[in-house]
C-alpha positions as CSV (number, residue, x, y, z in Angstrom):
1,X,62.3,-46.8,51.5
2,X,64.9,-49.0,50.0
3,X,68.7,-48.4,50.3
4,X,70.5,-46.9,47.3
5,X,73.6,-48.7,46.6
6,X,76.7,-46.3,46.4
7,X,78.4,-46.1,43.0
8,X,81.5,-48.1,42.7
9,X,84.3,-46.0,41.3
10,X,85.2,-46.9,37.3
11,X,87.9,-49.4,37.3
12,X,90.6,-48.9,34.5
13,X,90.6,-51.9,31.8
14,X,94.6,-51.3,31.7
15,X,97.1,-50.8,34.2
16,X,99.2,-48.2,34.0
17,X,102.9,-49.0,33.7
18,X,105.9,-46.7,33.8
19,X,107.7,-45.5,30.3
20,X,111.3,-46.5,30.2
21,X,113.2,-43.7,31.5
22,X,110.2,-42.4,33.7
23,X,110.6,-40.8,37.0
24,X,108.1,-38.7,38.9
25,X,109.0,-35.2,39.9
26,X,110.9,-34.5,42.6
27,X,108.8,-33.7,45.9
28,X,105.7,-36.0,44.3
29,X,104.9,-39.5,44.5
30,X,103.9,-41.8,41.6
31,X,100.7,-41.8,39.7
32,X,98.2,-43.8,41.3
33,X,99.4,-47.3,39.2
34,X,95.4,-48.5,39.6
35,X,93.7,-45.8,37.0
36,X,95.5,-43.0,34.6
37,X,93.8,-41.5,31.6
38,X,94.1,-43.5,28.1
39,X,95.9,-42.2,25.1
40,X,98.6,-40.2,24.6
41,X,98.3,-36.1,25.6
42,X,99.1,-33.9,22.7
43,X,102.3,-32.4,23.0
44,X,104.2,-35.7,25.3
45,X,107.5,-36.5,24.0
46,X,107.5,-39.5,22.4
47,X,110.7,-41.6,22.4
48,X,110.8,-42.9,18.4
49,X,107.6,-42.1,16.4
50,X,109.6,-43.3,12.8
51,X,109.6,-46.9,14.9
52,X,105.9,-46.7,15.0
53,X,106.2,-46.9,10.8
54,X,106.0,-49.6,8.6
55,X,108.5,-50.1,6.2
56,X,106.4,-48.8,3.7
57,X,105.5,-45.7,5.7
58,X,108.5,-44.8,6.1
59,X,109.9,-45.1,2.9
60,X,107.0,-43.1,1.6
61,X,107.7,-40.8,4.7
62,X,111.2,-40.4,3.7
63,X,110.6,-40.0,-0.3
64,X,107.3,-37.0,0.8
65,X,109.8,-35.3,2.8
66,X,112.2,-34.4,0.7
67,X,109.9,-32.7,-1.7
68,X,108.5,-35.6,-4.2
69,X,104.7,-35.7,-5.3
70,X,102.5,-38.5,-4.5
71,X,102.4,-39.1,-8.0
72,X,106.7,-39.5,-8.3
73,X,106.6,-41.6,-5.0
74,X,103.7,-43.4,-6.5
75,X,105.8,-44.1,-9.8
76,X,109.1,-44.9,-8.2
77,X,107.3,-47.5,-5.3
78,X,105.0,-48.9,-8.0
79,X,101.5,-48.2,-6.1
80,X,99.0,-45.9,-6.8
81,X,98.9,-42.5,-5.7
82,X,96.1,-42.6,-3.4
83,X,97.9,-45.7,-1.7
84,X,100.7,-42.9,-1.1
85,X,98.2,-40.6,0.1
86,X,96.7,-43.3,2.1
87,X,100.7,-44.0,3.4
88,X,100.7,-40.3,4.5
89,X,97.7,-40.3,5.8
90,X,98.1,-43.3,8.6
91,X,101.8,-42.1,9.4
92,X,101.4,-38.0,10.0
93,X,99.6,-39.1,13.8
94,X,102.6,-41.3,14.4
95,X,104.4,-38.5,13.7
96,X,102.7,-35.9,15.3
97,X,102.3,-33.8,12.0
98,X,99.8,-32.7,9.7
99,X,101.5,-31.4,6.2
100,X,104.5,-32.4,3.9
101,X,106.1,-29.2,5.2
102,X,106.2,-30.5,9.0
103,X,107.7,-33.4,7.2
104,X,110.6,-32.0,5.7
105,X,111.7,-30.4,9.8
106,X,111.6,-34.0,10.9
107,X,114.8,-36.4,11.1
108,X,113.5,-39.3,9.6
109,X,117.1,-41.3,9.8
């Protein structure tokens, strides 16, 4: 009977480095830096989402948040609405939001 060949464990494709500012917890040791999960967890802190906007974003962002429609944004910027809508759309997971109203809690400064 031939020899099965043991499974070599998955390799990560990137290697984990620290955030600025990162410690582990007292007591504990660091992650192993070989292999940690990809993405972001919901709920993680994240240092400065509005730096993850584009200008554009943002200014939408800014203009949504304090109460204007897609169509006023859409008339002050000179776009379209759905290019508004499509503004929103890409920045609310930067922002870790989902509505206009989640919006309007957020310092956008």
């Amino acid at each position: 009977m031939p020899a099965v060949p043991a499974t070599p464990e998955p390799r990560c494709t990137r290697p984990w480095r620290p955030s600025p500012g990162w410690a582990p917890p007292r007591g504990s040791s660091a992650p192993d830096p070989s292999c940690t999960p990809r993405g972001r967890r919901r709920g993680t802190a994240h240092p400065a989402p509005v730096a993850e906007l584009t200008p554009q974003e943002l200014h939408v962002v800014r203009l949504a948040a304090t109460g204007h429609s897609s169509r006023e944004i859409a008339a002050q910027l000179f776009l379209s609405p759905r290019t508004v809508e499509y503004h929103l759309y890409k920045a609310y997971p930067k922002l870790g939001v989902s509505s206009r109203r989640e919006l309007s809690r957020l310092n956008l400064a």
